[in-house]
MMTF fields as JSON, N, C-alpha, C and O atoms, coordinates in Angstrom:
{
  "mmtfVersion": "1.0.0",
  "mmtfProducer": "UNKNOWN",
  "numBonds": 423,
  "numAtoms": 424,
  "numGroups": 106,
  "numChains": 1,
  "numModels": 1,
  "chainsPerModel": [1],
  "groupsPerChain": [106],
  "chainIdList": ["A"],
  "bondAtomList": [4, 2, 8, 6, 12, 10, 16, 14, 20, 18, 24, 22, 28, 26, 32, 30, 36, 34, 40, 38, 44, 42, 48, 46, 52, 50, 56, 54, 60, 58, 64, 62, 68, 66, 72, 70, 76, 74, 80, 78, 84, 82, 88, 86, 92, 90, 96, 94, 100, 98, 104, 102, 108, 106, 112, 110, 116, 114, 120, 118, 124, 122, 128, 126, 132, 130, 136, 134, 140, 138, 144, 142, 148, 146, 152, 150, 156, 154, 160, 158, 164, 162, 168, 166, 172, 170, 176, 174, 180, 178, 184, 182, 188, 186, 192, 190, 196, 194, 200, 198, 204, 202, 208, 206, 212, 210, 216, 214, 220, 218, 224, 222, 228, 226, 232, 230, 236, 234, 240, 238, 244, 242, 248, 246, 252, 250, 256, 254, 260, 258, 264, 262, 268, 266, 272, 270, 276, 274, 280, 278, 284, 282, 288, 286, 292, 290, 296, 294, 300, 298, 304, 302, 308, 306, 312, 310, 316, 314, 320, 318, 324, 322, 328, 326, 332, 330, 336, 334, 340, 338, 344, 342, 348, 346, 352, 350, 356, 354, 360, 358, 364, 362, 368, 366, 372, 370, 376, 374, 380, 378, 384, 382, 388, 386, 392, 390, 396, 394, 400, 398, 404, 402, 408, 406, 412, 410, 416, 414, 420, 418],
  "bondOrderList": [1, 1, 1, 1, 1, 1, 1, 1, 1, 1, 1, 1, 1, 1, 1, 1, 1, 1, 1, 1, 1, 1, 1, 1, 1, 1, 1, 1, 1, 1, 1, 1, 1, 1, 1, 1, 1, 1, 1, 1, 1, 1, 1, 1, 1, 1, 1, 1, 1, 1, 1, 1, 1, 1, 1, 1, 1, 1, 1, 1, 1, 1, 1, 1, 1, 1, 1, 1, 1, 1, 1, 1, 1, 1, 1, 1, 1, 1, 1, 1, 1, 1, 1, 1, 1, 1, 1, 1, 1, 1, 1, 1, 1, 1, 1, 1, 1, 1, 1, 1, 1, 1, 1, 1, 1],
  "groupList": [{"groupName": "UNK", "atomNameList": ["N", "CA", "C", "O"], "elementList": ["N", "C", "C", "O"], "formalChargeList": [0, 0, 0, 0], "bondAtomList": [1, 0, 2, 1, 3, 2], "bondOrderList": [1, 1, 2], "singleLetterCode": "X", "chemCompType": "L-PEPTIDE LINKING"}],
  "groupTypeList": [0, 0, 0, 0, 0, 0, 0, 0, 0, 0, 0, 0, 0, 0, 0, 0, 0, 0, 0, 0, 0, 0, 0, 0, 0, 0, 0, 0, 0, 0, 0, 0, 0, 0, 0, 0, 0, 0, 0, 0, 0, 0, 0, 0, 0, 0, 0, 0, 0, 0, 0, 0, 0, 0, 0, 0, 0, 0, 0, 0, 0, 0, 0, 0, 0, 0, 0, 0, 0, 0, 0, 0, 0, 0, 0, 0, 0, 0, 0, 0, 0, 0, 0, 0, 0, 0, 0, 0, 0, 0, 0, 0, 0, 0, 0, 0, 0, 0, 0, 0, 0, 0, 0, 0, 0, 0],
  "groupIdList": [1, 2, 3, 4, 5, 6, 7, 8, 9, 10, 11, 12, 13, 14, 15, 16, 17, 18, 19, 20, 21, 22, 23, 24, 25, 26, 27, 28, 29, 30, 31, 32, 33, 34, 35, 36, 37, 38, 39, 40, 41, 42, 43, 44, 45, 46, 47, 48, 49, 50, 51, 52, 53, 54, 55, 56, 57, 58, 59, 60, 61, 62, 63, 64, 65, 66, 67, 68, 69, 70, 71, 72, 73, 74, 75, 76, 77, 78, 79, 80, 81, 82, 83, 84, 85, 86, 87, 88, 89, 90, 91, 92, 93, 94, 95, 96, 97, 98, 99, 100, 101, 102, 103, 104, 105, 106],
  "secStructList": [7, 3, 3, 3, 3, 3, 3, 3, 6, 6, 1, 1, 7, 7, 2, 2, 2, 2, 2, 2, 2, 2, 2, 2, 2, 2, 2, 1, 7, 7, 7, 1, 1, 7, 7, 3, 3, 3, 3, 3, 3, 7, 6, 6, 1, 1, 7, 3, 3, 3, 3, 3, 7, 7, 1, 7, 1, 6, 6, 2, 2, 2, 2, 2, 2, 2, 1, 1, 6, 6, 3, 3, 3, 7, 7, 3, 3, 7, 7, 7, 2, 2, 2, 2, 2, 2, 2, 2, 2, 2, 2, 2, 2, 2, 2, 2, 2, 2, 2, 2, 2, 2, 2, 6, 7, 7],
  "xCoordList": [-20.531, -20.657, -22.036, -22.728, -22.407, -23.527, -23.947, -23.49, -24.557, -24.926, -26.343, -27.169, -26.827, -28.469, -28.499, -27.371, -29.603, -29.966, -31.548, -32.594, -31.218, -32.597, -33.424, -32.934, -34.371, -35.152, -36.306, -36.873, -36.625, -37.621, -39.103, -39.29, -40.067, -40.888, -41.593, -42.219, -41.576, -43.182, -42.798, -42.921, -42.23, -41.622, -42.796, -43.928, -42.563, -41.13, -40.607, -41.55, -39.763, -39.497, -40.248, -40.377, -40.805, -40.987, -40.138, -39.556, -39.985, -38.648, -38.506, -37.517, -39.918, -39.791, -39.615, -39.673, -39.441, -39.13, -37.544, -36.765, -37.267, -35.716, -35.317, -34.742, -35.578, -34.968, -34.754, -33.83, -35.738, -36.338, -34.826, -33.937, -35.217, -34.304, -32.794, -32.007, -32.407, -30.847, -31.126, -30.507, -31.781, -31.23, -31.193, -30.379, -32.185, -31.964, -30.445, -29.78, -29.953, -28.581, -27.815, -27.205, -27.652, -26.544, -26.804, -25.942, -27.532, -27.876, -27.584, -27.325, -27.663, -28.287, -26.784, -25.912, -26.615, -25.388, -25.117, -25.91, -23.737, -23.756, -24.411, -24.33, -24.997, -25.256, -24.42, -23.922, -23.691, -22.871, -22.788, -23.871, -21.883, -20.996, -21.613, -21.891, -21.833, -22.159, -20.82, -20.511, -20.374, -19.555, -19.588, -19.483, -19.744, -20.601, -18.822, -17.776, -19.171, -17.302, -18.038, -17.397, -19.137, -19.307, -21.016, -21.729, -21.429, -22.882, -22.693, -21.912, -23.713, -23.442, -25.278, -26.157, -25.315, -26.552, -27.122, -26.475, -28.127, -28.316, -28.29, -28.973, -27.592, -27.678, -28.983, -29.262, -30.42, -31.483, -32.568, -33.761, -31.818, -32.443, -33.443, -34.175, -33.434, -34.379, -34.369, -35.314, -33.034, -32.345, -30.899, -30.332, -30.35, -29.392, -28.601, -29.241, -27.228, -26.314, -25.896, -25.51, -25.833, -24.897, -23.881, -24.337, -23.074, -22.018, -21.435, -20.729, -21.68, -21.607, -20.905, -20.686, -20.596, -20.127, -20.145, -19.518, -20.721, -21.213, -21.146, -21.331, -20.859, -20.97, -22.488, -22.775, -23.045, -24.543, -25.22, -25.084, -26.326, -27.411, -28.667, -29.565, -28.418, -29.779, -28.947, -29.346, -27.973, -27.671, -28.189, -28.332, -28.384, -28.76, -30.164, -30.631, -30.933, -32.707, -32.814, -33.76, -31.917, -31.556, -31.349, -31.971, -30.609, -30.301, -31.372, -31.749, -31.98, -32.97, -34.052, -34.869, -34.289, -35.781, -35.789, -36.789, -34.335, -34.079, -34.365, -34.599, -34.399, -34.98, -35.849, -35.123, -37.26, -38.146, -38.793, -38.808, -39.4, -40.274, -40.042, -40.913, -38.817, -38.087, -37.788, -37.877, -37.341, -37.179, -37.23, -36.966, -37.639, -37.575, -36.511, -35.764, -36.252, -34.434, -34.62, -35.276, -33.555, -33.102, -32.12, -31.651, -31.807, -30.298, -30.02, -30.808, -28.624, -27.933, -26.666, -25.662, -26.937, -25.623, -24.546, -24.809, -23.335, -22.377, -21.053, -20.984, -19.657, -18.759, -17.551, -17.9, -16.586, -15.668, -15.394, -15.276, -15.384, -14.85, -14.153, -14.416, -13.027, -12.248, -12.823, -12.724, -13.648, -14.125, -15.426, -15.636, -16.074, -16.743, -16.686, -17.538, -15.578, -14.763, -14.827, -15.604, -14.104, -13.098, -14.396, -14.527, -15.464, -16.904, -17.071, -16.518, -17.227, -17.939, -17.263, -17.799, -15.727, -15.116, -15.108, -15.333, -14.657, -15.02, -16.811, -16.982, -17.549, -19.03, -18.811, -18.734, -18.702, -18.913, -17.734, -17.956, -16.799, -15.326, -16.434, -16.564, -17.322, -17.748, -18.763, -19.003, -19.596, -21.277, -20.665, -21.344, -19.308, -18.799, -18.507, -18.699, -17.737, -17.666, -18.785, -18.683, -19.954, -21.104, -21.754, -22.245, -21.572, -22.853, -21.847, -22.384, -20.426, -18.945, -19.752, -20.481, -19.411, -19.903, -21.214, -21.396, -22.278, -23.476, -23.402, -24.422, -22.793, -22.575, -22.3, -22.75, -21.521, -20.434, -20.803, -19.993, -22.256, -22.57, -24.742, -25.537, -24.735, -26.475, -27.059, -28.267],
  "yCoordList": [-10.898, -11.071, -11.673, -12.199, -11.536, -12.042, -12.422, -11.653, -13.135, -14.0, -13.663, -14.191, -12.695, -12.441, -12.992, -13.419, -13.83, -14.082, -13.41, -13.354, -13.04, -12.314, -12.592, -12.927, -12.402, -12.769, -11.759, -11.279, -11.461, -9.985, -10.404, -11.598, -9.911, -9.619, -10.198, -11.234, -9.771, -9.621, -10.373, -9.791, -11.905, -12.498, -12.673, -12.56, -12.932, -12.186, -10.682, -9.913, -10.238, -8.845, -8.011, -8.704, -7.009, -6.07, -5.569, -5.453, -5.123, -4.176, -2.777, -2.054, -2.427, -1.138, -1.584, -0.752, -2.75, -3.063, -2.913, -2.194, -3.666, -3.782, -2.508, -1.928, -2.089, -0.408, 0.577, 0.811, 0.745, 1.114, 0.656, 1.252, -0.826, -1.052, -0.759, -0.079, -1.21, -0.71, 0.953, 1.451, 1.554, 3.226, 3.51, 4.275, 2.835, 2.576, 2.401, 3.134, 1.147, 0.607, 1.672, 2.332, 2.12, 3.074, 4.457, 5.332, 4.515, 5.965, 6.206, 7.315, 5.087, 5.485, 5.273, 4.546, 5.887, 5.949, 4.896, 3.993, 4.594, 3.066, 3.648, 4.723, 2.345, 2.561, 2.617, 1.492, 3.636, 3.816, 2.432, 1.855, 1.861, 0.807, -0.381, -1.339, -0.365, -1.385, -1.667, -0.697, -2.579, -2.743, -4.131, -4.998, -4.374, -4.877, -6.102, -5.723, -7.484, -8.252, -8.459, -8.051, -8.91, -9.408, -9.14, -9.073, -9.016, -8.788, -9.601, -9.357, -10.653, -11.278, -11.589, -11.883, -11.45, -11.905, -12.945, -13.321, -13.698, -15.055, -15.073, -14.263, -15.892, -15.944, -15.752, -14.938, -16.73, -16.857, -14.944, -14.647, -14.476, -13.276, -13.25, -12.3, -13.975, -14.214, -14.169, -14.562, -13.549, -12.667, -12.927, -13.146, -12.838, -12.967, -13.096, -13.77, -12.624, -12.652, -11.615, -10.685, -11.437, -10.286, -10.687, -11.773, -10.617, -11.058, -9.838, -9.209, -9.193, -7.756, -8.171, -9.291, -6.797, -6.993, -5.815, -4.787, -5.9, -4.576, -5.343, -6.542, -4.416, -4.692, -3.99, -3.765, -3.863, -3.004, -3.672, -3.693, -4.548, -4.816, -4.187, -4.378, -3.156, -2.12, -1.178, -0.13, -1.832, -1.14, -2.27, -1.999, -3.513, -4.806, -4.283, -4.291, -3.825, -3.37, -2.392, -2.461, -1.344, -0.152, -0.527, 0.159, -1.46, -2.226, -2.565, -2.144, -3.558, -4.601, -3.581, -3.747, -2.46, -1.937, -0.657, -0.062, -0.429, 0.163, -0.23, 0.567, -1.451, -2.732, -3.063, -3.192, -3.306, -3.714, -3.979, -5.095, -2.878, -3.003, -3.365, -3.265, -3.834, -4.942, -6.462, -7.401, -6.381, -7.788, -8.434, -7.759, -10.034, -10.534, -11.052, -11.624, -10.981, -11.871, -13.054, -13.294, -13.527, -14.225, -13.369, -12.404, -13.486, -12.903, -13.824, -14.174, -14.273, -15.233, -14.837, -14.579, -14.826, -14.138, -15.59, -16.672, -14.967, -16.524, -15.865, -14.637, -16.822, -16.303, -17.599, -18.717, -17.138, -17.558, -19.164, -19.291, -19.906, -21.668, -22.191, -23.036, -21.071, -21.719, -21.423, -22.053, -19.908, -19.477, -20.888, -21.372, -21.251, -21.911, -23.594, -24.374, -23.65, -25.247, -24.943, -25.446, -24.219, -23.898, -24.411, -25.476, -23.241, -22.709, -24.507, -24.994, -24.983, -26.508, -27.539, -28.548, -27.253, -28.3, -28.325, -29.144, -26.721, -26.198, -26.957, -27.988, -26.562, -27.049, -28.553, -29.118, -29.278, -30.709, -31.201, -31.97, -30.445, -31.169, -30.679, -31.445, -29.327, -29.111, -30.034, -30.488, -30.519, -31.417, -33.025, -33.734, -33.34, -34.503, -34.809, -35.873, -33.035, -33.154, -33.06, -33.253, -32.771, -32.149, -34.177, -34.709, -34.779, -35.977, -36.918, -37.598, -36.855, -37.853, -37.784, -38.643, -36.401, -36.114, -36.491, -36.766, -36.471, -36.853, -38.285, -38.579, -39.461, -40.263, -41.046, -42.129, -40.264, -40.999, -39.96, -39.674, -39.582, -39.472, -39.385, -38.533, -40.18, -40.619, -40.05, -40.173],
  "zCoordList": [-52.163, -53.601, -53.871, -52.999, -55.281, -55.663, -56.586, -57.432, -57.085, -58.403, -58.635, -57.89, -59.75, -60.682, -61.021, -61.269, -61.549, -62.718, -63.066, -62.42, -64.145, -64.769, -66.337, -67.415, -66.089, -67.229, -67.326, -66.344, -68.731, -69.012, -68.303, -68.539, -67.625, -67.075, -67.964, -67.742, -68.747, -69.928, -71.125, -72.203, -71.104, -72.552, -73.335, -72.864, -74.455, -74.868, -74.903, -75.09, -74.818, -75.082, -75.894, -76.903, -76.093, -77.695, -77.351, -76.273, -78.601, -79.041, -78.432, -78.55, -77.593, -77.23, -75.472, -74.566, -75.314, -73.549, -73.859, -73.233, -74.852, -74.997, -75.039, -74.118, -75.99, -75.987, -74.067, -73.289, -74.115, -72.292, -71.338, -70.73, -71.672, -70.363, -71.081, -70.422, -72.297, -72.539, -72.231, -71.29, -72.792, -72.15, -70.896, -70.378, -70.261, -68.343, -68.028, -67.297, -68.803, -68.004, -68.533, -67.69, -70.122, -70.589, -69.836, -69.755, -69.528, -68.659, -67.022, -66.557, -66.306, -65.292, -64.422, -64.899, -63.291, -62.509, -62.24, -62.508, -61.529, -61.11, -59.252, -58.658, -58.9, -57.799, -56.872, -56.826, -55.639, -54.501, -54.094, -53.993, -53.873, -53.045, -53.599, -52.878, -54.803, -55.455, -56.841, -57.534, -57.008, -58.514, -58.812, -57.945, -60.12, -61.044, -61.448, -61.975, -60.941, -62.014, -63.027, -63.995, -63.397, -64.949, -64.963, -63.962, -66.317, -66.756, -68.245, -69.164, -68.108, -69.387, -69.668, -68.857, -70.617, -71.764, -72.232, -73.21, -72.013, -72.654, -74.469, -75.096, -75.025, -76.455, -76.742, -77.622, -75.796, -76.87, -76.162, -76.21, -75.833, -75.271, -74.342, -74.064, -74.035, -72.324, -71.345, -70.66, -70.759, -69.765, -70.033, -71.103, -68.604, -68.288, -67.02, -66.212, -66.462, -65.854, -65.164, -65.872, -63.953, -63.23, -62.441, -62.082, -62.033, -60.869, -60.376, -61.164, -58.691, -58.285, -56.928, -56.467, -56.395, -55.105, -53.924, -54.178, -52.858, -52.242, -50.87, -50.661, -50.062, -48.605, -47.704, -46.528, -48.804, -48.658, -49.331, -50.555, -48.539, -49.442, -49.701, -50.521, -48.504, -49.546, -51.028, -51.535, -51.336, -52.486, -53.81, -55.002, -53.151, -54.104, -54.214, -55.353, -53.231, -53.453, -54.381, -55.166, -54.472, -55.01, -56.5, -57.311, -56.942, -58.021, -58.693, -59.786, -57.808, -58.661, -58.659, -59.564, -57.793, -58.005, -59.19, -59.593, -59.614, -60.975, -62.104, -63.013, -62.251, -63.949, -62.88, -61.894, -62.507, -61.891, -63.065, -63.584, -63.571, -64.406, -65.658, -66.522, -65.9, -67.172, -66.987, -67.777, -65.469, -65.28, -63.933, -62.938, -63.808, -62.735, -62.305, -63.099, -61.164, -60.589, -59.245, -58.232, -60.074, -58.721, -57.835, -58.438, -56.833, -56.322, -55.296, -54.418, -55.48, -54.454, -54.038, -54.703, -52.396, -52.434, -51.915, -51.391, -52.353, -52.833, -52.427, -52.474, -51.904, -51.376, -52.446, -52.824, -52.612, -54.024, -52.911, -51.693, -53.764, -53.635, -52.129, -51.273, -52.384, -50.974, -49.561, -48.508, -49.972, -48.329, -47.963, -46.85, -49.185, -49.114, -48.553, -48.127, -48.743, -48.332, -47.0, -46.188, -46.821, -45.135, -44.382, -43.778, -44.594, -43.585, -44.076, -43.09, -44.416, -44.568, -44.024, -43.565, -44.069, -43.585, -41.37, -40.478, -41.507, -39.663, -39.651, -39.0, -40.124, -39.805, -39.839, -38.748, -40.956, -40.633, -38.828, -37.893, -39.094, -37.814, -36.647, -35.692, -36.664, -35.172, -35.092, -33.973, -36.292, -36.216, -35.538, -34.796, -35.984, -35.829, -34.332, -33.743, -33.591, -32.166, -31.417, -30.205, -31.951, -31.231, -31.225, -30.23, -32.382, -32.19, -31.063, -30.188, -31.211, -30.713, -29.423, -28.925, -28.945, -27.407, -26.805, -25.618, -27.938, -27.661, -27.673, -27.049, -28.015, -28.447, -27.081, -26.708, -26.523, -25.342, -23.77, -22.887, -23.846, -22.68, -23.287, -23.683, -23.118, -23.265, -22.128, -21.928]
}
């Protein structure tokens, strides 16, 4: 999974970047093994939001190099809350056995 954030290239927008890139998005295919949970908009129009999910990240290059020339991104890729605990809680219990052991043979 993954978290955009984007903002227009060239702020502020003209009205003829805006136009461009909405007929880009209403037009253009979705990209293969890519699908999209949410796309949201900043109120003050200065980018926005994607939240996607693909087991291909040359389909994320494929993505972002489609609005290139509308906008700049972040992309982070991010895994939902609990997978995120678990992987942190196993990491800190193994860092704890790794210093214990180091601890009790100098």
């Amino acid at each position: 999974m993954y978290v955009v954030t984007w903002q227009w290239a060239k702020a502020p927008a003209s009205a003829e970047q805006t136009k461009q890139a909405n007929e880009m998005f209403s037009r253009k295919k979705p990209t293969p093994g890519l699908t999209y949970i949410q796309v949201l908009g900043r109120i003050d129009h200065h980018g926005g939001f994607a939240v996607f999910e693909t087991n291909d990240p040359t389909a994320v290059i494929k993505e972002a190099a489609m609005f290139q020339p509308y906008f700049e991104y972040e992309i982070y890729p991010v895994v939902e809350i609990g997978a995120f605990q678990q992987a942190s809680i196993q990491a800190s219990t193994e860092h704890a056995s790794i210093v214990a052991t180091r601890s009790s043979n100098p």
